[in-house]
C-alpha positions in Angstrom: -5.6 10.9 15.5 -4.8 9.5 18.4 -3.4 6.4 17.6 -0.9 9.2 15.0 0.1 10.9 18.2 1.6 7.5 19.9 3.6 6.5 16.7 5.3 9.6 17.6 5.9 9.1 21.4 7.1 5.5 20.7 9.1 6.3 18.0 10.9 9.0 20.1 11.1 6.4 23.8 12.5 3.5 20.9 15.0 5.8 19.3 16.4 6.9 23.0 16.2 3.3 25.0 17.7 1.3 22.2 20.1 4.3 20.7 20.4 7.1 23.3 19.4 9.5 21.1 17.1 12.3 22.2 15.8 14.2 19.3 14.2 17.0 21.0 13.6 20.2 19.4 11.7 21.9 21.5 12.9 21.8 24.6 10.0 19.7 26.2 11.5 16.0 27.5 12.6 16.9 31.0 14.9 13.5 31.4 17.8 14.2 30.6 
């Protein structure tokens, strides 16, 4: 479960280092 939860976070921190996109739907990443 846990391991499920960082595939997330790293797919997200990959995806906005390498592309500088921030797909956040929520509201919840504070960097902006």
């Amino acid at each position: 479960l846990l391991w499920h939860g960082h595939q997330v976070m790293y797919r997200q921190l990959a995806a906005w280092m390498v592309h500088g996109l921030l797909q956040d739907q929520y509201g919840e990443f504070f960097i902006r």
